[in-house]
C-alpha positions, 0 to 999 in steps of 0.5 A: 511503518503506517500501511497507507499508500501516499497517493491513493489512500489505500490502506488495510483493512480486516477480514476473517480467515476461514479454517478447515473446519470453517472456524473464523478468525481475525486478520488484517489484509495489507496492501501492496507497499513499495518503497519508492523515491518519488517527485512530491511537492517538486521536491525529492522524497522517500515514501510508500506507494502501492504497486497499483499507483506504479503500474498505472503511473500514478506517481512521479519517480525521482532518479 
């Protein structure tokens, strides 16, 4: 699964997560993906969208 959101681009990107001790370390922030059939090119397809794109209805649900 490539973590990028087919209608905005959005993808993940890295960062450090902090110990208690304050020690950084890497890790990877994700987005939000959720699988959803979607309306792409007039035709019916099964692809990743951020919940972002779907709240502010960015992309076309297919039923």
């Amino acid at each position: 699964m490539s973590y990028r959101c087919i209608v905005c681009g959005k993808k993940s990107i890295s960062g450090n997560t902090i110990s208690h001790s304050n020690k950084a370390s890497k890790r990877i922030f994700r987005p939000n993906l959720q699988s959803l059939n979607i309306i792409l090119d007039g035709k019916k397809t099964r692809e990743y969208v951020c919940t972002s794109c779907i709240k502010s209805n960015k992309v076309k649900k297919a039923i």
